[in-house]
C-alpha positions in Angstrom: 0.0 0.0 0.0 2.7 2.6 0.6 4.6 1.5 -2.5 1.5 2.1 -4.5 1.1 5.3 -2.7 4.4 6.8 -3.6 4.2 5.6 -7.1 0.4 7.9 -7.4 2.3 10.6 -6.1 5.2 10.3 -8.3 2.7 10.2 -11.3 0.6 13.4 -10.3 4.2 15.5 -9.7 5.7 14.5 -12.3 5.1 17.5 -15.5 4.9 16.7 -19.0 6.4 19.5 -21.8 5.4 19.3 -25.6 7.6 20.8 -28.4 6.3 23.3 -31.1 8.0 24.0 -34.2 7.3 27.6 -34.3 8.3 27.9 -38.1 10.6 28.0 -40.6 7.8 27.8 -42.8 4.4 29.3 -40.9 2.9 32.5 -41.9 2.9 33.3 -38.2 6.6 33.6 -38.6 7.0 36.9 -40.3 10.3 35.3 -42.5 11.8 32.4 -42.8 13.3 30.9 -39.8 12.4 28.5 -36.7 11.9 28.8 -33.3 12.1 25.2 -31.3 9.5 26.0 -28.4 9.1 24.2 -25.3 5.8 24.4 -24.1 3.3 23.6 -20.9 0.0 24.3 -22.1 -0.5 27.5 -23.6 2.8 28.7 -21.6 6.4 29.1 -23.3 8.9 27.8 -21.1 11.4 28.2 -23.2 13.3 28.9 -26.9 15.6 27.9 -29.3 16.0 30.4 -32.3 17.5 28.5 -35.1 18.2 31.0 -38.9 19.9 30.0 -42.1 17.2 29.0 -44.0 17.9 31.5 -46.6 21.1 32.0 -46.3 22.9 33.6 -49.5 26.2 34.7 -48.1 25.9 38.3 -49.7 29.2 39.4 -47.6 31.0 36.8 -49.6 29.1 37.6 -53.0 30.4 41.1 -52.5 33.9 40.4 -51.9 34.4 39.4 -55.6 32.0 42.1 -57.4 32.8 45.7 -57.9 31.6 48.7 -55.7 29.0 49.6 -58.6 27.6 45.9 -58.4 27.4 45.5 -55.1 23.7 48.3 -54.6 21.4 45.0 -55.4 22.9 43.1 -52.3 21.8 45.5 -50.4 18.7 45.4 -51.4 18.4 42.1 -50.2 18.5 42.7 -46.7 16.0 44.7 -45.5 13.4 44.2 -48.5 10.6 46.5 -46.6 12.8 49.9 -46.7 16.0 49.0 -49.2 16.6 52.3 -50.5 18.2 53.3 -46.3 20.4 49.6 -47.8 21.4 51.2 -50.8 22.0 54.6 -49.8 24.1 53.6 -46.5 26.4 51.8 -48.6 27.2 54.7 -51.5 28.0 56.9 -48.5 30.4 54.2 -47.6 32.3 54.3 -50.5 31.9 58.2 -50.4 33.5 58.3 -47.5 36.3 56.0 -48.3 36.8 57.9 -51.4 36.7 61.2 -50.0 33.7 62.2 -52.2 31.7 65.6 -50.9 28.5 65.1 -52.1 26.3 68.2 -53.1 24.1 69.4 -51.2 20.8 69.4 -53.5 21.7 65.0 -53.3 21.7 65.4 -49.7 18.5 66.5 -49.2 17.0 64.3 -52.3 18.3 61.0 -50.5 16.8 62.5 -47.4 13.4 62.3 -49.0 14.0 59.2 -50.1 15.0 57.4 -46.8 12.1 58.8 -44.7 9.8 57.5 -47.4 11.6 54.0 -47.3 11.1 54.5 -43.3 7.4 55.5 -43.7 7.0 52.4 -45.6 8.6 50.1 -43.6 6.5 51.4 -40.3 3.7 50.7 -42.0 4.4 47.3 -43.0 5.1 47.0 -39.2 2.6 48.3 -37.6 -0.5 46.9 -39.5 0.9 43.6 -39.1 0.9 44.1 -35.5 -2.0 45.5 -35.4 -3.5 42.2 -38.4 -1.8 39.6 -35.5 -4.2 40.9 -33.2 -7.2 40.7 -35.4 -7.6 44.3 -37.1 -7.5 43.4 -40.2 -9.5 46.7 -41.5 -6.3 48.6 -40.1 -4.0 46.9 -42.5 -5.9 47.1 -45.5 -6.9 50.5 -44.8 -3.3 51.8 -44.0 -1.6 49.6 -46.1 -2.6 51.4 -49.6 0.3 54.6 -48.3 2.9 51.8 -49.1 1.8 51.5 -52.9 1.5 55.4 -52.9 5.4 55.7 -51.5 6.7 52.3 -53.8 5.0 54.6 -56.9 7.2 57.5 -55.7 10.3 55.1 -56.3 9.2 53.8 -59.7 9.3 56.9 -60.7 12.7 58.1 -59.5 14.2 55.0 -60.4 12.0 52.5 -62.2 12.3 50.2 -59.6 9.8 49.5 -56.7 10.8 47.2 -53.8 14.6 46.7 -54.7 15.3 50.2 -56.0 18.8 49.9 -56.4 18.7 53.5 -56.3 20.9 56.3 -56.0 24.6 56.7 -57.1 28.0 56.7 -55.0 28.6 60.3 -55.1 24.8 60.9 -55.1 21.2 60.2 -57.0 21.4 58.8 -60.3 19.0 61.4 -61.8 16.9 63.9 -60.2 13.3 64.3 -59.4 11.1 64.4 -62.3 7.8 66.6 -62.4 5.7 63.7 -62.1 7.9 62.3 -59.3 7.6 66.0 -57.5 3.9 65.8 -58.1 3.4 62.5 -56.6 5.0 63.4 -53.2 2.8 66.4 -52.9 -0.4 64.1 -53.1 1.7 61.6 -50.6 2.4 64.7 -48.6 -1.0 65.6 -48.5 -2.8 62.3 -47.8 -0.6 60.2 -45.7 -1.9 62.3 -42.6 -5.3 61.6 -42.8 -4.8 58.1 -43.3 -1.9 57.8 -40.4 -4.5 59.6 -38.4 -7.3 57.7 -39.0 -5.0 54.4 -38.7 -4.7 55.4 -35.3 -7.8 56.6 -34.2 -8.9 52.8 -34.9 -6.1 50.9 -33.1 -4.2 53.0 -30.7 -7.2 53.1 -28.0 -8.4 50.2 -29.4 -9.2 48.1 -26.0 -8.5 44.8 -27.5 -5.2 46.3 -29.1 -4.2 47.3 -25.7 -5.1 44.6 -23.4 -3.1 42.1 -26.4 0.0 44.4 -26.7 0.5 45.9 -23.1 3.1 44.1 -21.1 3.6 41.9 -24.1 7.4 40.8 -25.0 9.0 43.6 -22.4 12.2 44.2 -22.7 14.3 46.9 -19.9 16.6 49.7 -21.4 19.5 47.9 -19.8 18.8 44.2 -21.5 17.8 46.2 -25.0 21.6 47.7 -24.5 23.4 45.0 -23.5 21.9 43.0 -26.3 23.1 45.9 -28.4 19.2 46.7 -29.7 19.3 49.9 -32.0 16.5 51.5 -33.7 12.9 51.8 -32.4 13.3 48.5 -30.4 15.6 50.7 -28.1 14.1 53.8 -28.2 11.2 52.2 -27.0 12.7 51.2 -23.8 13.4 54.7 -23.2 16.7 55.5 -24.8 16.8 58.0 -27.0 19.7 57.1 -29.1 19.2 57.5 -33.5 21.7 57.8 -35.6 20.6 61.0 -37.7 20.9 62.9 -34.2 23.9 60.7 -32.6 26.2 61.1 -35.9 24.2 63.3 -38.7 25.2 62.1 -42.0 23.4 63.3 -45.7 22.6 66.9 -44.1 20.2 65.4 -41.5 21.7 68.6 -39.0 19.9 70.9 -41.4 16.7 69.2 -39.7 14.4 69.7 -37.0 12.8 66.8 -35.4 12.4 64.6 -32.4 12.7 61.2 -31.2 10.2 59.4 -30.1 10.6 57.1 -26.9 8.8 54.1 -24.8 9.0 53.7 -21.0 8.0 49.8 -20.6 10.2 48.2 -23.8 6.4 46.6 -24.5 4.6 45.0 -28.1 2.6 48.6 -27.3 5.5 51.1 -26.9 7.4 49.7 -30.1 3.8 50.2 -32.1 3.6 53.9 -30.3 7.0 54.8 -31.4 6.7 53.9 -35.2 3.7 55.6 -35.3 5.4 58.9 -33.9 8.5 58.2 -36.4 6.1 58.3 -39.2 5.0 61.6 -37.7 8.3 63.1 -37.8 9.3 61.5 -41.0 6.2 63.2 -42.7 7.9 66.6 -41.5 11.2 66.0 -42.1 10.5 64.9 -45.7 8.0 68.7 -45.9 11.3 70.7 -44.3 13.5 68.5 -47.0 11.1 69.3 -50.2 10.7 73.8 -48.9 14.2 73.9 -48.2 16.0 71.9 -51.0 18.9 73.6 -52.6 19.4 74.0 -56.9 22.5 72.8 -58.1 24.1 69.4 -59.1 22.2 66.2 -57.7 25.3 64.2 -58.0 29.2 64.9 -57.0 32.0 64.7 -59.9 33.1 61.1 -59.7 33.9 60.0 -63.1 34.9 56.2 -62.0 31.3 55.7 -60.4 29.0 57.7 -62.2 28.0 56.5 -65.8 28.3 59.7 -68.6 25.7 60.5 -70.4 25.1 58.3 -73.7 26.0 61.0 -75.7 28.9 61.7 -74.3 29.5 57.7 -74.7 28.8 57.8 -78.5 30.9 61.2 -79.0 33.5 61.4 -76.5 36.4 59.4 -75.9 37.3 60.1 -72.3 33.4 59.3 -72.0 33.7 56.1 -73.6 36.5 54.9 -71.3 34.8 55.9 -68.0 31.8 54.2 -69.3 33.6 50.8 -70.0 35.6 51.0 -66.6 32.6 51.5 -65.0 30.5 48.6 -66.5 33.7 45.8 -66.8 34.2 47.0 -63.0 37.5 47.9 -63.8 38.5 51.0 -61.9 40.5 50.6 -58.7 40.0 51.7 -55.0 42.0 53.8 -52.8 43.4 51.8 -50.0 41.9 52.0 -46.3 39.2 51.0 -43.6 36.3 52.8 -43.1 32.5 52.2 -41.0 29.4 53.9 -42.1 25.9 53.1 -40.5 22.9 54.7 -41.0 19.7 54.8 -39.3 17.9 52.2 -41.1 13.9 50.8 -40.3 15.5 48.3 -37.5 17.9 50.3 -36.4 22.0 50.9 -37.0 23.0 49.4 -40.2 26.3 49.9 -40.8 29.0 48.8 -43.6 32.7 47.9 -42.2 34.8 48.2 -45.5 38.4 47.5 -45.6 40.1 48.2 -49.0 43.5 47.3 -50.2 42.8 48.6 -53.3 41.5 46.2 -55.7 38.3 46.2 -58.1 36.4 44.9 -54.9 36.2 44.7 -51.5 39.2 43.1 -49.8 36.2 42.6 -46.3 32.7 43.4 -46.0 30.5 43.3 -42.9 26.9 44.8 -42.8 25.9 45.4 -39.6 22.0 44.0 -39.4 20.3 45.2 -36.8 17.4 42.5 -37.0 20.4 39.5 -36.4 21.9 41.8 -33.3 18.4 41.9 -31.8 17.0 38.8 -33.1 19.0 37.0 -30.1 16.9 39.0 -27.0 13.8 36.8 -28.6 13.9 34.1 -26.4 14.3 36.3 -23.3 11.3 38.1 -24.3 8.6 35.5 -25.0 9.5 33.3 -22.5 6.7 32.7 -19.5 4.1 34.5 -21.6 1.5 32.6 -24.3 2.1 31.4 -27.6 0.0 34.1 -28.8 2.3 36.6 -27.3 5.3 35.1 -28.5 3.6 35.6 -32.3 3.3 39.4 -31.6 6.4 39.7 -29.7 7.8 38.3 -33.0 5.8 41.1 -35.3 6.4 44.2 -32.9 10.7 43.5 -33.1 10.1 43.7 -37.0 12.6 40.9 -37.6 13.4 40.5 -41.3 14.7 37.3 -42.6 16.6 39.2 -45.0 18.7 40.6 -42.6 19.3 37.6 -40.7 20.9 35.3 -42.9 23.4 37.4 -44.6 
């Protein structure tokens, strides 16, 4: 009788786990990569973050391709804003080059960035808001990213990966249709952003879902080295544009936006007030934009015009140096980051002088944060862990570079 005894009460302490396969391939994912959860119930207990799925070594790739060739990659990492990709990575070679860019490109890639950051806060937040169930949010909000991506056809011809812009600057300027659309974007993007949060921020279901939901203190976001609106909404008010202006961003006037609780709600408030201030940098950019050249004097990077090609022979042999890859660069190491959609993305570029890059790191900001995942979702519910997941904006793209 006792042994029977202690083997009932072994059976009702002892606790049972299950394992979910959280991904790679489940649209609750966001991207392509896996997350090995250990479970009780509804309850994660615990973690395992497991990337590569798409893996295309683009570090590597760029090691044997010329500066020129090497825009696309970039596109390829953050997909949802990749003109901040390419644009970060001309002022890279700028700077390793020495190349003073004028000031009328400044304020052009200006416009350009803070669209690409509109768009990829928008993508954010109505998917935060869709994993909570307000779908009429994202379809609603969702048409101002079609509105910005026909801004870029226009520039460049190009809509998701642009490929745009030059080393030493834009590879053309604005047209008159490309002037006109902003001024519609200008005026309509407020109403709708406005409206977009007149249905979610207060929203009580929004609120209860994404308060307290995947927190994450100032001092864990830092020593995890978050950047970006992750961080700021913990409360630190660290961005790039302010911390280390680059393209002219000193010529602006804007603030930035912080969280106190490092919560699923604080990182929605915060990219909602970015798009704020992005709307008014981008006004500021387009009343105070200078006349004059939209892109520096750099022969070896910029193509001439075709025809200068067909007619001039100093023409002809930038053209074919530029295309074959041929032209070499000066020696040297340099870092350039800029405040992309995630966060810091930077470009640590040594030289020795060759067609291509002798090293390459880009610095992703999704892969740096990406690791404080676990941490967060752990002893809160499988649906927390799914918006925990949308709210950190983690792009595959960025992850398996």
């Amino acid at each position: 009788m006792i042994e029977h005894n202690n083997i009932l009460n072994t059976s009702i302490e002892t606790k049972e786990y299950s394992t979910l396969n959280l991904g790679p391939t489940h649209p609750a994912t966001h991207g392509i990569f896996q997350n090995i959860l250990k479970m009780d119930g509804e309850i994660v207990m615990s973690a395992e973050p497991t990337i590569g799925y798409i893996h295309r070594a683009f570090e590597k790739i760029a090691e044997h391709r010329p500066y020129n060739q090497i825009t696309p990659l970039t596109d390829r990492l953050n997909y949802c804003s990749s003109p901040i990709n390419n644009l970060g990575w001309h002022m890279t070679v700028e700077k390793l080059i020495n190349c003073q860019v004028p000031k009328r490109a400044d304020y052009l890639r200006v416009i350009i960035m803070e669209l690409s950051r509109i768009a990829d806060h928008v993508i954010c937040t109505t998917i935060i808001g869709q994993d909570t169930g307000a779908t009429t949010g994202f379809l609603y909000f969702f048409q101002m990213r079609e509105k910005i991506y026909e801004i870029f056809e226009e520039v460049c011809g190009a809509r998701l990966t642009t490929n745009i812009g030059r080393v030493g600057g834009m590879e053309r300027d604005f047209t008159d249709v490309a002037w006109a659309k902003l001024t519609i974007f200008l005026k309509e993007f407020p109403e709708f952003l406005t409206e977009f949060q007149k249905l979610i921020e207060r929203n009580r279901i929004f609120m209860d879902r994404t308060i307290n939901c995947g927190p994450i203190t100032a001092e864990k976001a830092l020593s995890y080295g978050f950047t970006g609106p992750n961080l700021r909404a913990a409360g630190v008010d660290y961005d790039i544009r302010v911390a280390n202006p680059y393209s002219s961003y000193q010529d602006f006037d804007f603030s930035i936006p912080i969280g106190q609780n490092g919560d699923t709600y604080d990182r929605f408030m915060v990219r909602i007030q970015e798009m704020w201030e992005s709307i008014s940098i981008i006004r500021q950019a387009v009343d105070k934009i200078p006349k004059g050249a939209f892109h520096a004097e750099v022969p070896e990077f910029y193509l001439p015009n075709k025809e200068d090609v067909y007619s001039k022979m100093e023409a002809l042999i930038y053209h074919f140096k530029i295309v074959m890859g041929e032209n070499t660069i000066p020696k040297g190491e340099v870092y350039h980051a800029v405040e992309g959609g995630n966060g810091e993305l930077g470009f640590y570029l040594i030289s020795d002088g060759g067609r291509a890059p002798f090293r390459l790191h880009f610095r992703r900001p999704c892969f740096i944060y990406y690791q404080a995942y676990p941490e967060m979702i752990v002893g809160g519910l499988l649906s927390d862990a799914i918006l925990t997941m949308s709210s950190m904006n983690v792009i595959a793209g960025e992850l398996d570079a």
